[in-house]
C-alpha positions in Angstrom: -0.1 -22.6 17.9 1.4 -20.0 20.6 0.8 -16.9 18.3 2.5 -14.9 21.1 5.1 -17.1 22.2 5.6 -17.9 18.8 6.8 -13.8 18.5 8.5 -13.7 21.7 11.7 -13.1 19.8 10.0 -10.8 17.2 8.1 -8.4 19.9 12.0 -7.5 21.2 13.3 -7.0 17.9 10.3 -4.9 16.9 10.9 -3.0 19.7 14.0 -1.6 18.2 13.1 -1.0 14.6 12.0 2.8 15.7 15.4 3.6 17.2 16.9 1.4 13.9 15.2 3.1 11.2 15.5 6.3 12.9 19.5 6.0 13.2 19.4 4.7 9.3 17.9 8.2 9.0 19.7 10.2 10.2 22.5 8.9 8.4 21.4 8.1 5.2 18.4 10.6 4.6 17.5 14.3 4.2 14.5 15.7 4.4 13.6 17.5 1.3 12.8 20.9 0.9 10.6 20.5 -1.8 8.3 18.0 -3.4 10.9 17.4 -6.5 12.4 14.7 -4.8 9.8 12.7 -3.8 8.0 10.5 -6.8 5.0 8.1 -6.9 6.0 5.2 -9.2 3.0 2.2 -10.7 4.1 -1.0 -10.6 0.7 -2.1 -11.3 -2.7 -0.3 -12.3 -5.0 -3.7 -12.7 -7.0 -5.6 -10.5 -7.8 -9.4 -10.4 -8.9 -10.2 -13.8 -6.3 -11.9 -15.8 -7.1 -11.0 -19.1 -6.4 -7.1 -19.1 -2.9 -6.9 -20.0 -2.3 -5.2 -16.5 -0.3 -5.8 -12.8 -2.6 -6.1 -10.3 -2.2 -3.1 -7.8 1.1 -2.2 -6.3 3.1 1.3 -5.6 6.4 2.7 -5.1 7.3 6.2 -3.1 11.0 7.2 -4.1 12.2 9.7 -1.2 16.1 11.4 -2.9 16.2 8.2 -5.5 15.4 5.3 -3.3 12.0 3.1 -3.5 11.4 3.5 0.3 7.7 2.4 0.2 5.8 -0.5 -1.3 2.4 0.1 -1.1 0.3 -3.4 -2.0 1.5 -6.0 -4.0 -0.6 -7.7 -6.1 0.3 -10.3 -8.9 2.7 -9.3 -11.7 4.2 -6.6 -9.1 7.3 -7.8 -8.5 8.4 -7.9 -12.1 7.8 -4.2 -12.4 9.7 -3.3 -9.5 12.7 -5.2 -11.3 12.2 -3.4 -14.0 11.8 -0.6 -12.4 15.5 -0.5 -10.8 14.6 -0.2 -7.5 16.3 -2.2 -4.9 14.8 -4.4 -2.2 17.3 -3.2 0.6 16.0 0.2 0.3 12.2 -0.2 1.3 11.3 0.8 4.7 8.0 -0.5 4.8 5.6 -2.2 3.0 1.6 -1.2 3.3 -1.0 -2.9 3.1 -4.7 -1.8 1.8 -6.6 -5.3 2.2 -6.0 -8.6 1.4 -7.7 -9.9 -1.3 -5.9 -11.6 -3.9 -4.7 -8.8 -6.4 -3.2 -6.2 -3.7 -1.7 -9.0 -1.3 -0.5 -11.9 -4.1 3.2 -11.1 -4.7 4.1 -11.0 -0.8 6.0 -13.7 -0.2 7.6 -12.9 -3.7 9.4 -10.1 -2.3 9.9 -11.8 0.8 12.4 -14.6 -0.9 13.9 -12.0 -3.2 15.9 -10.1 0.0 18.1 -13.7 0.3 19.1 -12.4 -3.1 19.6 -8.9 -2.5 21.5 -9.4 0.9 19.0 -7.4 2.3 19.3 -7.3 6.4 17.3 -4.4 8.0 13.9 -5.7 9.1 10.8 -5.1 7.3 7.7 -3.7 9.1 4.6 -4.5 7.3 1.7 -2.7 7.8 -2.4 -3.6 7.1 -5.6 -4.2 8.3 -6.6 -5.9 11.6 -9.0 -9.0 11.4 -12.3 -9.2 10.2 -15.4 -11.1 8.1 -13.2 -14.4 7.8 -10.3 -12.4 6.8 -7.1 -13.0 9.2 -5.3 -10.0 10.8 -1.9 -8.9 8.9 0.1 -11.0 11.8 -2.0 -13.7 10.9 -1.7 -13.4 7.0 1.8 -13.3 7.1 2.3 -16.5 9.5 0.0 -18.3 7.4 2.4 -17.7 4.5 5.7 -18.3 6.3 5.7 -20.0 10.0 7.0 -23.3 10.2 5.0 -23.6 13.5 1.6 -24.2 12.3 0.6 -24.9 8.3 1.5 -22.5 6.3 2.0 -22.2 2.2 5.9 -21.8 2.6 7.2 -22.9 6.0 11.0 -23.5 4.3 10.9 -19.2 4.7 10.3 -19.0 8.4 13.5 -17.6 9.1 12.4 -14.7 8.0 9.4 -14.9 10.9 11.3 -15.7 13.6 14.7 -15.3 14.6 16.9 -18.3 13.7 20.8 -18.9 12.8 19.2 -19.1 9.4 17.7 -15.3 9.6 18.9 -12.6 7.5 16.4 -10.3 8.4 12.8 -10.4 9.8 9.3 -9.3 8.6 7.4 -7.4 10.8 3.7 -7.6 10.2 1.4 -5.3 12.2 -2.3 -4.6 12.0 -4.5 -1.9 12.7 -7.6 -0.3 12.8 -8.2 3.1 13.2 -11.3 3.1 12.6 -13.4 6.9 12.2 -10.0 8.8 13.3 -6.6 8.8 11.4 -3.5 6.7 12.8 0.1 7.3 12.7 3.3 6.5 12.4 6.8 7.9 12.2 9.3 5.8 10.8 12.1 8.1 11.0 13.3 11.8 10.4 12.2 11.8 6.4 9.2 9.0 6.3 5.5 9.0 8.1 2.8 6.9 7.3 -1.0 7.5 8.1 -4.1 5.4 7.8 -7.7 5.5 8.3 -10.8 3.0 8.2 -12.6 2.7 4.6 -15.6 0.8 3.4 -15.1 -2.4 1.1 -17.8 -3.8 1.4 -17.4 -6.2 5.0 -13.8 -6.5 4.1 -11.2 -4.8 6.5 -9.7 -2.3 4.4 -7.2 0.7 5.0 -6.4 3.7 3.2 -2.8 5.0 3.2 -1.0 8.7 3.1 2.9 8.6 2.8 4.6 11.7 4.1 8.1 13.3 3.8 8.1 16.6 4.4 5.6 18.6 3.5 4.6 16.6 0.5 2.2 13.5 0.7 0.8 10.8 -1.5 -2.5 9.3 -0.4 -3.9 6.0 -1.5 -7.6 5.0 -1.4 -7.3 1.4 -1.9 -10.6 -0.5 -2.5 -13.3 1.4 -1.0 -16.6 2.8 -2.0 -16.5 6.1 -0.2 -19.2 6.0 2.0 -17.8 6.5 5.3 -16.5 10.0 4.9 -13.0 8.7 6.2 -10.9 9.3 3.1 -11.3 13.1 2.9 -9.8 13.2 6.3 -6.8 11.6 5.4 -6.2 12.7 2.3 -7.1 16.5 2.8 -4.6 18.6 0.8 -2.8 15.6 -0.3 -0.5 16.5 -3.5 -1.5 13.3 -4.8 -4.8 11.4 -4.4 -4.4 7.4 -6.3 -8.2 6.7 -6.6 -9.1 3.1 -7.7 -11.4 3.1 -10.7 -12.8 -0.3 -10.1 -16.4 0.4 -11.4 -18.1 2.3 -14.0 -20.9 4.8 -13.0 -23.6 2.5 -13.8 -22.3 -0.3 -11.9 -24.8 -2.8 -9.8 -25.2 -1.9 -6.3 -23.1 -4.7 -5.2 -19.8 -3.3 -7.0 -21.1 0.3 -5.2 -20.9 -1.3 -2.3 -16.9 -2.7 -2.9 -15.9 0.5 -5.2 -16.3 4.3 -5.6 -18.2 5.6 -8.5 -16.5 8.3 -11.0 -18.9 10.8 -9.4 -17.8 9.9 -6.0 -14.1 10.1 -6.6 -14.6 13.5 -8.3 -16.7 14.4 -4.7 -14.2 12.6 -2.3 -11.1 14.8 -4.6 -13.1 18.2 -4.3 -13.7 17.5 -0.6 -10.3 17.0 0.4 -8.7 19.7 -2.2 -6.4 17.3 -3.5 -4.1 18.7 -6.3 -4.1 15.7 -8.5 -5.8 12.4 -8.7 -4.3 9.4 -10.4 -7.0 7.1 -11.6 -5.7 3.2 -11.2 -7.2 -0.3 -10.7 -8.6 -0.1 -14.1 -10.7 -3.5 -14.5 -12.4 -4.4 -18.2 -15.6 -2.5 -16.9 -14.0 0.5 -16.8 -10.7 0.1 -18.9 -12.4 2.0 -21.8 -14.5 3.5 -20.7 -11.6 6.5 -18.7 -13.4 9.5 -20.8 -16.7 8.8 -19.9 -15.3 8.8 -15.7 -13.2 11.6 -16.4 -15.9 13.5 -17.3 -17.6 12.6 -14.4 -15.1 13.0 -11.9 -14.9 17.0 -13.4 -18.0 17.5 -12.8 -17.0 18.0 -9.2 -13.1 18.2 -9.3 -11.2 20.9 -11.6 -7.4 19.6 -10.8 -5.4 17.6 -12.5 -6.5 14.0 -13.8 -3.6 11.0 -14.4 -4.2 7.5 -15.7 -1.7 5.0 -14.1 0.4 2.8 -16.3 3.3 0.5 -15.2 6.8 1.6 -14.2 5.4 5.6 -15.3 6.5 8.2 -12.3 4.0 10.5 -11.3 5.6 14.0 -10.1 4.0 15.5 -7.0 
C-alpha cells in the first residue's frame, strides 16, 4: 500500500485543523483564570489483567465543563466515559502513551461511537512514532481502519480517508521527541506537550495538558530512568504516576515500571503539587500503603488513589 498516497486527502485536511480548532476557540472557549475550571476525570485506573475489577487506563481533561481531552484508552474505557456524561463531539484530541493492549484497546470503540453522536470536527490523535516491532501511530490506526490494505475494521475507513461516506476524519500523528519536550497548540485554551520515556524497548510518551496556567501531566508506562519526566512535568499541578509494580518487583518489571521510591523521586524533582497514583495491577492493588509510604519518603505533597468516573481537582 501507498501509505502517502493513501493520505493525500488527509495531509490537506490536516493542514487545516490548526486554523479549525483555533476558530472553534475562539468561539466556543475561554481561557480560565484559574485552575477551578479545569478537572482530571478516571475513566480507568487498571492495567491489562482481567481479573481486578478495574478499566484499563484512560483519562479525561474537562476545560469550562467539556471532556476536551482523552488521554489513552484502554479496555472498559469507553463505558466510563458514558457514564461519565461526557460527549464525543467535545474532544479535541485524543493522546496516546504507547500502544500496548490496555492504553490503546477501546480505539476504534470511540471511533464508531461519533456516527452516533453526529460528531463532525476531525480528530487529531497523537502517540508514539515506530519502534521494536511496534507500528507508528499512522500506522496503528490504518491497521484498524483502511480499507486499502488488511485491517481489523475496513467497513470504518471513512473515517481515514475522505469519502461521500465521511463524517469526520481521524487524524493520527506520531512523534518522538526524544531527550527534549515537544509541543503543540491546539487552540487559544488547549496545549499539549510530550517527551521521550523508558518502557522498557517499547516507544512510549509521556503527556502534559495545558490551559492556562494550570497543567496535568501524565507518566504513562515508564520506569523513570531517563530523567525525561521531571522536565515535562516540572511544576505540574497534577502528576498521574502509574503504579504498575511494587518496590520489590523483579528487574524486568523495573525495567517496564517506576518503583514507589522512584515516583516519590521523579514528584520531589519536579515539585509537583499532587500525584495521583493509577494503573494499580494485583501486585500492587493492596499493597497502596506500603508505596505511599514510600513515595513520602521523598515527596511531602498530596497523594490520590485513582478510581473510575472520580474528578480530581487541580
Amino acid at each position: 500500500m501507498d501509505f502517502i498516497a493513501t493520505h493525500l486527502t488527509c495531509f490537506f485536511v490536516a493542514v487545516s485543523l490548526t486554523a479549525d480548532l483555533s476558530g472553534v476557540a475562539a468561539a466556543e472557549n475561554i481561557v480560565p483564570d484559574s485552575c477551578a475550571s479545569i478537572k482530571l476525570q478516571v475513566l480507568g485506573e487498571g492495567g491489562p489483567e482481567i481479573n481486578d475489577g478495574l478499566a484499563s487506563s484512560s483519562y479525561l481533561i474537562w476545560i469550562n465543563n467539556k471532556a476536551r481531552v482523552l488521554v489513552d484508552a484502554g479496555g472498559g474505557s469507553s463505558l466510563n466515559f458514558e457514564k461519565s456524561t461526557a460527549n464525543f463531539n467535545d474532544l479535541q484530541v485524543v493522546l496516546l502513551s504507547h500502544l500496548h493492549v490496555d492504553h490503546s484497546a477501546a480505539l476504534p470503540v470511540y471511533f464508531k461511537s461519533g456516527y452516533f453522536t453526529g460528531r463532525k470536527k476531525m480528530l487529531p490523535v497523537y502517540g508514539p512514532t515506530a519502534g521494536t516491532g511496534f507500528p507508528s501511530t499512522e500506522e496503528f490506526v490504518a491497521a484498524l481502519i483502511s480499507d486499502k490494505q488488511p485491517s481489523v475494521y475496513p467497513y470504518l475507513s471513512d473515517n481515514f480517508y475522505q469519502q461521500s461516506s465521511t463524517d469526520f476524519l481521524i487524524i493520527p500523528q506520531s512523534i518522538s521527541p526524544v531527550n527534549n519536550i515537544w509541543t503543540k497548540r491546539i487552540n487559544d485554551n488547549l496545549t499539549i506537550k510530550s517527551i521521550s520515556v523508558k518502557h522498557a524497548t517499547i516507544p512510549a510518551l509521556a503527556w502534559r495538558v495545558e490551559s492556562g496556567s494550570c497543567s496535568v501531566t501524565f507518566s504513562g508506562d515508564m520506569n523513570g530512568s531517563t530523567g525525561n519526566l521531571p522536565k515535562l512535568a516540572k511544576n505540574t499541578d497534577v502528576l498521574v504516576a502509574h503504579n504498575a509494580i511494587s518496590q520489590e518487583s523483579s528487574p524486568v518489571a523495573k525495567n517496564l515500571h517506576m518503583t514507589p521510591l522512584k515516583i516519590g523521586e521523579i514528584a520531589a524533582l519536579a515539585e509537583v503539587k499532587k500525584v495521583v497514583l493509577s494503573h494499580f495491577m494485583l501486585r500492587t492493588i493492596n499493597k497502596k500503603q506500603e508505596t505511599r509510604r514510600l513515595i513520602l519518603k521523598n515527596y511531602q505533597g498530596e497523594i490520590v488513589e485513582a478510581k473510575a468516573l472520580v474528578f480530581v481537582d487541580l
